[in-house]
C-alpha positions as CSV (number, residue, x, y, z in Angstrom):
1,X,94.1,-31.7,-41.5
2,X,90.3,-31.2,-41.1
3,X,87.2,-33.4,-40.1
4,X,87.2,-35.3,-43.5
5,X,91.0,-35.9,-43.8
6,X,91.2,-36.9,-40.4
7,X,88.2,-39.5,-40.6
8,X,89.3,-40.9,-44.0
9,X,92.6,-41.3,-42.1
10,X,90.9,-43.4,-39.0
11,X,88.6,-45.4,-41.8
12,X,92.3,-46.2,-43.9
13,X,94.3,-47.0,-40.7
14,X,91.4,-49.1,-39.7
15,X,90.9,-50.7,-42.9
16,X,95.2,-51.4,-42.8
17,X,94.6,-53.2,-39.6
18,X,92.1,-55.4,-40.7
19,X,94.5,-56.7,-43.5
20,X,98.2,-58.8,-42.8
21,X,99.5,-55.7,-44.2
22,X,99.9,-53.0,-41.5
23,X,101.4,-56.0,-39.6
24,X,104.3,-57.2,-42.2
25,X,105.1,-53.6,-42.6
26,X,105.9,-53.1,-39.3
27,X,108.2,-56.0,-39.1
28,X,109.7,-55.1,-41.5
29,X,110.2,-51.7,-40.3
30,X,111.9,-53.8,-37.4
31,X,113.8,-55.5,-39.5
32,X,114.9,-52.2,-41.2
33,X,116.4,-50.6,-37.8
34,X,117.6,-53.9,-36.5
35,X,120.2,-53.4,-39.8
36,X,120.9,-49.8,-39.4
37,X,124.4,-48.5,-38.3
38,X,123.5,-44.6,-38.4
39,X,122.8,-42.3,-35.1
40,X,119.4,-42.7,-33.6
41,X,118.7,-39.1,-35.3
42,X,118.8,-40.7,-38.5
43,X,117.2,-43.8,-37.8
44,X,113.7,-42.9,-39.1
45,X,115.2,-42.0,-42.8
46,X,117.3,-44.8,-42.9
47,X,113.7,-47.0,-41.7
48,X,112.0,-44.8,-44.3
49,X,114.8,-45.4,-47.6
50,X,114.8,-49.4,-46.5
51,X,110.9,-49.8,-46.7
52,X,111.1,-47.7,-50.1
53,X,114.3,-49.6,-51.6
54,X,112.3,-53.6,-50.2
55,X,109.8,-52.0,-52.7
56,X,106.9,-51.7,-49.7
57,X,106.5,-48.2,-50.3
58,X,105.1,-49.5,-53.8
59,X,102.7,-52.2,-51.4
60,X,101.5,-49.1,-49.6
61,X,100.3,-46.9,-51.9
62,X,98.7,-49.7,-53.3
63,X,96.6,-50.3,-50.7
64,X,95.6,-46.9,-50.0
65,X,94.8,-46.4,-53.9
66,X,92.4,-49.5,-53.7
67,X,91.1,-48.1,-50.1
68,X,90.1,-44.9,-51.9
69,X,88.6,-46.2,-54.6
70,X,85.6,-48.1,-52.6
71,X,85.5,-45.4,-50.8
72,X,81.3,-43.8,-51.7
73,X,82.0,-40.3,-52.7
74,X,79.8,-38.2,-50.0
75,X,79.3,-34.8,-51.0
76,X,81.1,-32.0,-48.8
77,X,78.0,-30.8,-47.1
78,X,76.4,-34.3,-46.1
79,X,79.7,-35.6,-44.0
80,X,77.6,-36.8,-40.9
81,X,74.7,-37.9,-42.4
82,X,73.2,-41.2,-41.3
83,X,75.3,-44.5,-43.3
84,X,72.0,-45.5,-44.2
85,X,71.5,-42.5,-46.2
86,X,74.7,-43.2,-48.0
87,X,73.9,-46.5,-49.2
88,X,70.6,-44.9,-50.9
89,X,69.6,-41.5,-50.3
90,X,66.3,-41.8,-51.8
91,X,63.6,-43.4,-49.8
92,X,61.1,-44.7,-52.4
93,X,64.2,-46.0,-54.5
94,X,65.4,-48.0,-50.7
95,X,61.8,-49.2,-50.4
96,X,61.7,-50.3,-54.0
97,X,64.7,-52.1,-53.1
98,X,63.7,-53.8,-49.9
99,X,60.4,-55.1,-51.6
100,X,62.5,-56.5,-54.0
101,X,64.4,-58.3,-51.4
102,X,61.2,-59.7,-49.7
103,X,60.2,-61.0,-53.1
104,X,63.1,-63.2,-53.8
105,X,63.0,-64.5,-50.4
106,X,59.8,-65.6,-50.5
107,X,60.4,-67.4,-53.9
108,X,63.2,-69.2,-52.4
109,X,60.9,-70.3,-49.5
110,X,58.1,-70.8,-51.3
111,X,60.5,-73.7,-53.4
112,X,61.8,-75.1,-50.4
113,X,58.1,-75.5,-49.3
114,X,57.2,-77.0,-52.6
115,X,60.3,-79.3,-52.6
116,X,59.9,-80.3,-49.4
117,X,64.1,-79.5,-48.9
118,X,65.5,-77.0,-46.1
119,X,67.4,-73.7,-46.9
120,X,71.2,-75.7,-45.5
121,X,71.7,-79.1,-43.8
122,X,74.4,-80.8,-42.7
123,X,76.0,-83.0,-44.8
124,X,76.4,-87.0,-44.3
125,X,80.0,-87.9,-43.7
126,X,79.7,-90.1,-47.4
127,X,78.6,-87.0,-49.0
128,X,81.6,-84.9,-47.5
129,X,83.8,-87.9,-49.6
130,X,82.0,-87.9,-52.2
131,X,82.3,-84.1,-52.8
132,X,85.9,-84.3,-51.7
133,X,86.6,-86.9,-54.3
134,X,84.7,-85.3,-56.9
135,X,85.8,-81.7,-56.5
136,X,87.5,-81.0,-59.7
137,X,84.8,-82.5,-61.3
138,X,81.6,-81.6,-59.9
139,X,80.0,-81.1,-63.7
140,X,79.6,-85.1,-63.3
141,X,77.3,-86.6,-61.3
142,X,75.7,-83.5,-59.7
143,X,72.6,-83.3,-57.8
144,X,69.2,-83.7,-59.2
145,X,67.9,-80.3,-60.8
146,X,64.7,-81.4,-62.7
147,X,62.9,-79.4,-60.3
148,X,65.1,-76.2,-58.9
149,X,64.4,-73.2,-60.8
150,X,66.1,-69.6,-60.9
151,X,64.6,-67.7,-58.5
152,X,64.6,-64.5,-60.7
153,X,65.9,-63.6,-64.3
154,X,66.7,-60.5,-65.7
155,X,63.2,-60.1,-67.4
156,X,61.8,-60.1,-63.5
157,X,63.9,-57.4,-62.4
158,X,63.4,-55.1,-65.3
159,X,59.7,-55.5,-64.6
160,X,60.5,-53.9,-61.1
161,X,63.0,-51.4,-62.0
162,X,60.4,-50.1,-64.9
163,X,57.5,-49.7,-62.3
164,X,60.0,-47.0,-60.5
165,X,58.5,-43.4,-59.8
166,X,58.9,-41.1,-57.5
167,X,55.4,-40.7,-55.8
168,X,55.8,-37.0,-55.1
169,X,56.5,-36.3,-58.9
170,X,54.1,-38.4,-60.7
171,X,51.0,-36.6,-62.6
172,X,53.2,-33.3,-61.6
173,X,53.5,-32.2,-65.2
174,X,57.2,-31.1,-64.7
175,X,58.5,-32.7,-67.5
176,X,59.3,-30.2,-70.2
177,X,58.9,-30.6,-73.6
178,X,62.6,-31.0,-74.5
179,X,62.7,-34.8,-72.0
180,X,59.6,-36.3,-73.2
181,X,59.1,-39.9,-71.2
182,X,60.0,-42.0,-74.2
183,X,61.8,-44.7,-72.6
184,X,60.6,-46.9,-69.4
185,X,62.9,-45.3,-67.0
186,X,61.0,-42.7,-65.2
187,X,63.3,-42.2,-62.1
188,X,65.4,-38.6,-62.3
189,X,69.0,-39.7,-61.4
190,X,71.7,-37.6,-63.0
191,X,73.7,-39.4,-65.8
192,X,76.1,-37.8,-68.3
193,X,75.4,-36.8,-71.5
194,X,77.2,-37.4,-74.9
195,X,80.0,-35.3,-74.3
196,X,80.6,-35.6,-70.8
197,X,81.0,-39.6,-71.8
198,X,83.6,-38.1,-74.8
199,X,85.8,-36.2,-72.1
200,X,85.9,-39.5,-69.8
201,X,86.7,-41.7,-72.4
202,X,89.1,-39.5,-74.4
203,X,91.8,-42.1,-74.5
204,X,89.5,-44.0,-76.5
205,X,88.9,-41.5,-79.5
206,X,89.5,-42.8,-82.9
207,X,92.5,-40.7,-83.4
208,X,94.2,-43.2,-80.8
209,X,95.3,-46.8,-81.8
210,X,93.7,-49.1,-80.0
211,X,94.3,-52.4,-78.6
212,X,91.3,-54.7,-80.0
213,X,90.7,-53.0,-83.4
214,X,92.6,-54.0,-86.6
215,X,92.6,-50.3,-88.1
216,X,96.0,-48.9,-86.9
217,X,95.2,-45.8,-89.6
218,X,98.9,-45.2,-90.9
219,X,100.5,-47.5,-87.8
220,X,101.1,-51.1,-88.9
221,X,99.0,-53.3,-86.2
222,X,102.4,-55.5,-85.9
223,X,104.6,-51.9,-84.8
224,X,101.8,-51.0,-82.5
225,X,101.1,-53.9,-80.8
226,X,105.3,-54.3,-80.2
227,X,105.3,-51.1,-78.7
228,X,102.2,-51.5,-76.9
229,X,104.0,-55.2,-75.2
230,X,107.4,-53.4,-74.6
231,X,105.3,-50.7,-72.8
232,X,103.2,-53.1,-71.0
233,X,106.2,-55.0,-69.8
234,X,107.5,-51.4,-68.2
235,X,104.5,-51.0,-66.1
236,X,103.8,-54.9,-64.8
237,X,107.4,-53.8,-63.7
238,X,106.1,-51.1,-61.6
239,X,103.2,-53.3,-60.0
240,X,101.1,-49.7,-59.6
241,X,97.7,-49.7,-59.9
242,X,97.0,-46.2,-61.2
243,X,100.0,-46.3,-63.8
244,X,98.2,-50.1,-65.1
245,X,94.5,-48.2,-65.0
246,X,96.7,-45.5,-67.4
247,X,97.8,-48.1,-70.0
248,X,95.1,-50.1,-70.1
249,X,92.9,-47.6,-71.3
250,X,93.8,-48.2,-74.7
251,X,93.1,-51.8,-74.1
252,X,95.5,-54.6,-72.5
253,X,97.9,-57.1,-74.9
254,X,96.2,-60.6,-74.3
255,X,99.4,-61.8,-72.5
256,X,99.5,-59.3,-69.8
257,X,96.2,-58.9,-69.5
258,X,95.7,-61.3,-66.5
259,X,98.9,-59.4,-64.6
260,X,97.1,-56.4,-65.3
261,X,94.0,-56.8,-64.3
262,X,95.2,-58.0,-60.6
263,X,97.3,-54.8,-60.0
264,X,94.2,-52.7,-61.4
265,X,92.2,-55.0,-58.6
266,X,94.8,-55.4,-56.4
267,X,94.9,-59.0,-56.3
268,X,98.3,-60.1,-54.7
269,X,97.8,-63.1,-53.3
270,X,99.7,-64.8,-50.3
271,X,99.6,-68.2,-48.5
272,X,97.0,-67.0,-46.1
273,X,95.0,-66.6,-49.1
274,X,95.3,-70.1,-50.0
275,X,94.4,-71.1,-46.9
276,X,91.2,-68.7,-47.5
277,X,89.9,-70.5,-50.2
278,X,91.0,-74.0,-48.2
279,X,88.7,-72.8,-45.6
280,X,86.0,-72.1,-47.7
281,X,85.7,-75.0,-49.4
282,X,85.6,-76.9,-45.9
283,X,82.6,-74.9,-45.8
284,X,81.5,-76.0,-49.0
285,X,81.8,-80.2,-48.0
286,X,80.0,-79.4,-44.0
287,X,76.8,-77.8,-45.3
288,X,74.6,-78.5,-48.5
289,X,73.0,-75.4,-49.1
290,X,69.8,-74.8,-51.7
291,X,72.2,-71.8,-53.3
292,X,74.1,-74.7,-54.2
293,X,71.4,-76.1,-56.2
294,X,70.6,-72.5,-57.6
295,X,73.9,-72.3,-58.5
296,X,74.4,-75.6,-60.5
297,X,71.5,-74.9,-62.4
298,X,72.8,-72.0,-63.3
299,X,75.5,-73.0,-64.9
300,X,73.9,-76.0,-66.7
301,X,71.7,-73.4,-68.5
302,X,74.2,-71.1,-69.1
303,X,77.4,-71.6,-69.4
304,X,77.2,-75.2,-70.2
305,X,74.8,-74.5,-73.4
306,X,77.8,-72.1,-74.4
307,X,80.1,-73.2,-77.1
308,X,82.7,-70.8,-75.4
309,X,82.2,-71.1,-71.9
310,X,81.2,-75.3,-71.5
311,X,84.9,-76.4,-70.9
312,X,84.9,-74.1,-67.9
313,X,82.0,-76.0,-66.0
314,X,84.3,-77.3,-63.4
315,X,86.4,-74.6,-62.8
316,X,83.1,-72.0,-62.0
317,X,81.4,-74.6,-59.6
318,X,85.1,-74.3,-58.1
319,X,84.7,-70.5,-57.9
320,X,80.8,-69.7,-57.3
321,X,80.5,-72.4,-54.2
322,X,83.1,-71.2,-52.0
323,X,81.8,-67.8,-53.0
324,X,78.7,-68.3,-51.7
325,X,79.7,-69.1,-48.3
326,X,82.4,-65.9,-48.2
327,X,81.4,-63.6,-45.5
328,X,84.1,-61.4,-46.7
329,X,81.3,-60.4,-49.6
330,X,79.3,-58.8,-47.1
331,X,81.8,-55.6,-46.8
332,X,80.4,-54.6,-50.0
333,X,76.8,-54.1,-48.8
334,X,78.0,-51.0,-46.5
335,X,77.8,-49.0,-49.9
336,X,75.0,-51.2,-51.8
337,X,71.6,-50.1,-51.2
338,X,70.9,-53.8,-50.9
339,X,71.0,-55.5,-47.6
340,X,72.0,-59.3,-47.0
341,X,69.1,-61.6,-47.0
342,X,68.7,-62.8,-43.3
343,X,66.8,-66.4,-42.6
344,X,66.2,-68.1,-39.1
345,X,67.5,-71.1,-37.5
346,X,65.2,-73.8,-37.5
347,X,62.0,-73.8,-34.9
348,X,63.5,-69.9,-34.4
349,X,61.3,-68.4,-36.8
350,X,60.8,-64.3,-36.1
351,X,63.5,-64.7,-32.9
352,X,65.9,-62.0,-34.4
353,X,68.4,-62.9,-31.9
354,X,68.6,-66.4,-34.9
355,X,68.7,-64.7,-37.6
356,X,71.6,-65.6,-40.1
357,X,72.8,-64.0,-43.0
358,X,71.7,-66.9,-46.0
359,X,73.9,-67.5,-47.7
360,X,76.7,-66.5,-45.9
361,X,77.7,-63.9,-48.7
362,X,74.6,-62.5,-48.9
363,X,74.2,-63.0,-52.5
364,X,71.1,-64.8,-53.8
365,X,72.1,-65.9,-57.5
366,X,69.9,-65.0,-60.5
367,X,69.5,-66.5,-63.8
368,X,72.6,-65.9,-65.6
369,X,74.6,-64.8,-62.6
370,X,77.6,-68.0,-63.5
371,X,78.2,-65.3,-66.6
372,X,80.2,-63.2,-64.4
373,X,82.7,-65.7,-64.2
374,X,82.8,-67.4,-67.4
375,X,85.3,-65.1,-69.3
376,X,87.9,-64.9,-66.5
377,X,88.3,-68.4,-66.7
378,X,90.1,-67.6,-70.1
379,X,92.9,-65.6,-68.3
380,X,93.7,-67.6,-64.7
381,X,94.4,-71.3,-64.7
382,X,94.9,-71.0,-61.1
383,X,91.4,-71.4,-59.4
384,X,92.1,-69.2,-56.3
385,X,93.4,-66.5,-58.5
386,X,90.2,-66.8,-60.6
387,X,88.5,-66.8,-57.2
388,X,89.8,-63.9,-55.8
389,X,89.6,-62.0,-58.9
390,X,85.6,-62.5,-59.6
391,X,85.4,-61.4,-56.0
392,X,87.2,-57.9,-56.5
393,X,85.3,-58.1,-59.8
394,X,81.8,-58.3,-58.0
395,X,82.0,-56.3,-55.4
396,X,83.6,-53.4,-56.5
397,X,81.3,-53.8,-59.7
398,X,79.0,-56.5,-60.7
399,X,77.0,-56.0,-57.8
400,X,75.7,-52.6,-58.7
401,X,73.9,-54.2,-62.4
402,X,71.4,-56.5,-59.8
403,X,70.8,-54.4,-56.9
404,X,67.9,-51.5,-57.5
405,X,69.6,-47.8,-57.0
406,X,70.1,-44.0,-57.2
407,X,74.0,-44.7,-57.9
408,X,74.8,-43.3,-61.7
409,X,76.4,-46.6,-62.1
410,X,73.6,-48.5,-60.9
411,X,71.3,-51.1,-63.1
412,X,68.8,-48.2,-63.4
413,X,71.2,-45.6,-63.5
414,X,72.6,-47.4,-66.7
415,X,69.2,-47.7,-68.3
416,X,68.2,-44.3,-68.0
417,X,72.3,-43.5,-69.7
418,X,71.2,-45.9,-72.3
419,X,67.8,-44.5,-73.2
420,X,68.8,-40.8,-73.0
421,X,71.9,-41.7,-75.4
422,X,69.6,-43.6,-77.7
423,X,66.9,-40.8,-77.7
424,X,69.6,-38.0,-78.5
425,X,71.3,-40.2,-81.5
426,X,69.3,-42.3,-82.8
427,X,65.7,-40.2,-82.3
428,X,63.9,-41.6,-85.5
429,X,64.9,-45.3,-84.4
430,X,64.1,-45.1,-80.9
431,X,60.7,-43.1,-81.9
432,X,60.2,-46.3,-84.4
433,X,60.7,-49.0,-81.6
434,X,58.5,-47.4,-79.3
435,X,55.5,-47.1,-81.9
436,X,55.6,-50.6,-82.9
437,X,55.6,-51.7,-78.9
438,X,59.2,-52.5,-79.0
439,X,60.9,-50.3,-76.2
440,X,65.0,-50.6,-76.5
441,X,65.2,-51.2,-72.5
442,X,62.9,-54.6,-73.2
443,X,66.2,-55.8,-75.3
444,X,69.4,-54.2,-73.8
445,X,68.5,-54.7,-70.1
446,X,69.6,-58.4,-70.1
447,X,73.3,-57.0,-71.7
448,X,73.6,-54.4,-69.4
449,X,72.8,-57.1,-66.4
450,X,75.0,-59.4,-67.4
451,X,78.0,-56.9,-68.6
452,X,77.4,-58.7,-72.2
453,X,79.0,-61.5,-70.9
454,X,77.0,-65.1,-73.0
455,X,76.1,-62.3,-75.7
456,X,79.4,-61.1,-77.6
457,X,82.3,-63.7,-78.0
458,X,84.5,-64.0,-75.4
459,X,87.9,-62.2,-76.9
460,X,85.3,-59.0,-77.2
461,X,83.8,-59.2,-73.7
462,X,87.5,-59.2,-71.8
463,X,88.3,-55.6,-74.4
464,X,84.9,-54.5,-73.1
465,X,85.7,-55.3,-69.5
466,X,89.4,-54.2,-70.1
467,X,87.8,-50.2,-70.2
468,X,85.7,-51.5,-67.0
469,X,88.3,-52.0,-64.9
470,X,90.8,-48.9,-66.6
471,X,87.9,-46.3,-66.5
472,X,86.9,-47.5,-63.3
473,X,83.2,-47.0,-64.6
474,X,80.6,-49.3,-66.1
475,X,79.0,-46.5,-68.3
476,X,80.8,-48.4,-70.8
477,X,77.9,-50.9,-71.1
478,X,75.3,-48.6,-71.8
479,X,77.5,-46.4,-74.7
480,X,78.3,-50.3,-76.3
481,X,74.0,-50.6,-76.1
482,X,73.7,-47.8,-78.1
483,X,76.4,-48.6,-80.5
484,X,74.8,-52.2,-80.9
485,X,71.6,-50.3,-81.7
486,X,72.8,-47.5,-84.2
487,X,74.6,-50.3,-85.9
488,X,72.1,-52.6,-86.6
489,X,69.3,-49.3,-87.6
490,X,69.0,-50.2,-91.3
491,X,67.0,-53.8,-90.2
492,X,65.6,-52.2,-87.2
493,X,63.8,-49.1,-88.7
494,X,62.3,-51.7,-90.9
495,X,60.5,-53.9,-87.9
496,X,57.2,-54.3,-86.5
497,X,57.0,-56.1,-83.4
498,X,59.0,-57.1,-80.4
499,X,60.1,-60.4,-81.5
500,X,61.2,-59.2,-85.1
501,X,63.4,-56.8,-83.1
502,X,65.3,-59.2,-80.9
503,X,65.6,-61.9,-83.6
504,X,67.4,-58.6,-85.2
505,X,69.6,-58.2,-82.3
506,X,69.6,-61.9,-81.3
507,X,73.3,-62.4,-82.4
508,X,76.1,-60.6,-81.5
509,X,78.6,-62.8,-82.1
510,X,80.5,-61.2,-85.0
511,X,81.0,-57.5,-83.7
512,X,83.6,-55.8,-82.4
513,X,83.7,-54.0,-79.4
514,X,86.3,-51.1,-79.7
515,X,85.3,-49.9,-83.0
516,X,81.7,-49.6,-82.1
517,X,82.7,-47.9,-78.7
518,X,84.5,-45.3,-80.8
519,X,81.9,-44.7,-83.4
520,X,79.1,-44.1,-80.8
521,X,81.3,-41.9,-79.2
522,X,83.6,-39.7,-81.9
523,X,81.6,-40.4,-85.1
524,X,79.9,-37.2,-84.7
């Protein structure tokens, strides 16, 4: 074993101990040997066979699967470099970032100033009732919004993630002929090209059916979709998470998709997770927090105003409170080139020794950020399955689309995919755009930041996030961009201005995810 086995091994073990896991094996190890007639000789087989044969060899190579997967990939040659480094190796892109950081903190100061209302305070013992009473209902009755605003929306963050250049390359006159600066994105950050995207997402090629298109080619969809069920119900049975990545590549049948998508995300839940939640919404009645308020409005001017989301209100103030006060979020920023947002205790102000983490996740929600939980609501009933499921979701994902970074599956990384795929297929559009002051980026950003979700119907956004979570990848988002674009050329090459454009693209209602994915990516 050498130095990077043996410290992936440490980080696993570690990682095993910090879970109920490592613990419940062993007993039942115990248990195992405790039962065992054999010779002492043969005890350690006969453990081994009884763990395999109670199924927790299966549990086990879950968890080191899901372990694996956050791992950051860290090139062979930079093993001992600083962690800071790892979570952005690029200084002017981690300085970008921590501006950033200092902005929205200062707006959300600057509105408790103006509102005269404190970042958390305790709440009164009627309000804790009140709350208690009204839990599964908080869409009635909630707190006064008229004068809480979103502290950023997606247009604010584009504005910053355009303005990013590397200082020592600017005016350099590097850029050769055959990458002219078309497109906002001006940061170098190595994203795939057009085929490298067709060797990933082979499974998808039009030659395969697909689950989510209604063109079967000379397989009824009826004989398809039977086989595809009778399949499906084989691998739940294996409760694997690579052999459930594998089939859902072609897309998941709606009725397993909720099973599936937990054993992709390795969402098992127990009673102590239960209790979790429990605890976390105790946290939710002690302390009124302005997130809160952020939060609610939020969701009034989102999903609320949503024909397909606005039955869900309850169920996502139910899911995006406790989240805010779940330190267990924070793991997440040891590979995010964010950091959590710190605040001081009151009458502590600059005393680092008081300063908190604010919210207690870390997570400062943006206009639109209730969108990452709307479409899940259509697949668990149970609210701390939801819960835990939106949590995998974001920090193993979402997180990346708001956060500024070098990481190819970063918000900017994405953009720059999007605009070099648009540039090398659609040339004579994109050139169009630009000359009537229309750049692509103004448009697509908000989709990419929001994984689609408010913009396509919901049935199309769960296919979309189906390849998300089966690919592992949100590349996904920018190849549907382009799609979206190429798709709607014939009215586009005809506009004039920015507004024409997005009334063009302004709807997206009607289309259909799969087919578009494959045209962009086999048509040619």
């Amino acid at each position: 074993m050498d130095t990077e086995q043996a410290d992936l091994f440490v980080n696993l073990l570690a990682s095993l101990r910090s879970t109920t896991l490592l613990n419940e094996l062993l007993c039942a190890a115990q248990d195992e040997a405790q039962k065992s007639n054999c010779r002492i000789s043969e005890l350690r087989k006969s453990v081994q066979n009884g763990l395999v044969m109670s199924d927790w060899d299966r549990k086990l190579r879950n968890a080191v699967y899901k372990f694996l997967l956050s791992q950051p990939k860290i090139p062979k040659n930079n093993l001992h470099v600083n962690p800071e480094l790892l979570k952005e190796p690029i200084p002017y892109i981690m300085k970008a970032q921590l501006t950033w950081e200092k902005k929205i903190l200062k707006s959300l100061n600057s509105m408790c100033t103006e509102l005269t209302i404190p970042l958390a305070r305790s709440r009164t013992d009627k309000d804790k009732k009140d709350l208690t009473t009204r839990w599964t209902e908080l869409g009635v009755d909630g707190p006064d919004l008229s004068q809480i605003r979103p502290v950023y929306a997606p247009k604010d963050f584009l504005d910053v993630v355009i303005n990013l250049q590397n200082p020592n390359s600017a005016n350099s006159g590097n850029i050769g002929t055959h990458d002219l600066p078309w497109g906002f994105i001006q940061v170098s950050i190595k994203v795939k090209t057009l085929n490298e995207l067709r060797l990933q997402y082979s499974e998808m090629a039009i030659t395969y059916c697909q689950t989510g298109t209604d063109d079967m080619s000379d397989i009824p969809p009826e004989l398809f979709e039977n086989e595809r069920t009778k399949l499906g119900k084989k691998v739940l049975a294996k409760r694997h998470a690579p052999i459930s990545r594998e089939f859902s590549k072609k897309g998941c049948p709606v009725s397993m998709r909720a099973e599936l998508w937990c054993q992709m995300l390795g969402v098992e839940l127990e009673k102590v997770d239960y209790l979790y939640y429990e605890q976390l919404k105790g946290c939710v009645f002690q302390h009124d927090l302005l997130v809160d308020s952020l939060l609610y409005k939020d969701v009034k001017l989102t999903a609320t105003n949503d024909d397909q989301y606005f039955v869900f209100e309850d169920f996502l103030y139910q899911v995006l409170l406790p989240f805010s006060r779940d330190t267990a979020v924070l793991k997440h920023f040891q590979h995010n080139s964010a950091t959590p947002p710190k605040s001081y205790i009151r009458g502590k102000l600059g005393m680092e020794e008081f300063a908190v983490t604010y919210p207690p996740s870390g997570v400062i929600p943006f206009h639109g950020f209730a969108m990452y939980v709307a479409p899940l609501c259509y697949l668990y009933n149970d609210v701390v399955q939801l819960y835990f499921v939106f949590r995998h979701m974001y920090t193993h994902y979402f997180f990346r689309l708001h956060s500024i970074s070098s990481h190819p599956q970063g918000i900017v990384g994405l953009s720059l995919l999007f605009e070099n795929l648009l540039q090398a297929e659609e040339p004579e559009l994109f050139f169009h755009l630009k000359q009537v002051g229309c750049q692509p980026l103004r448009i697509a950003f908000k989709w990419l930041m929001r994984a689609f979700s408010g913009f396509l119907a919901s049935d199309q956004v769960l296919l979309l996030w189906d390849r998300i979570l089966a690919f592992d990848s949100l590349e996904i988002l920018s190849v549907l961009a382009v799609a979206i674009f190429s798709f709607r050329k014939t009215n586009l090459m005809k506009v004039q201005n920015l507004n024409t454009a997005e009334s063009v693209l302004a709807d997206l209602f009607t289309l259909q995810v799969v087919p578009l994915l494959q045209l962009s990516l086999f048509s040619k």
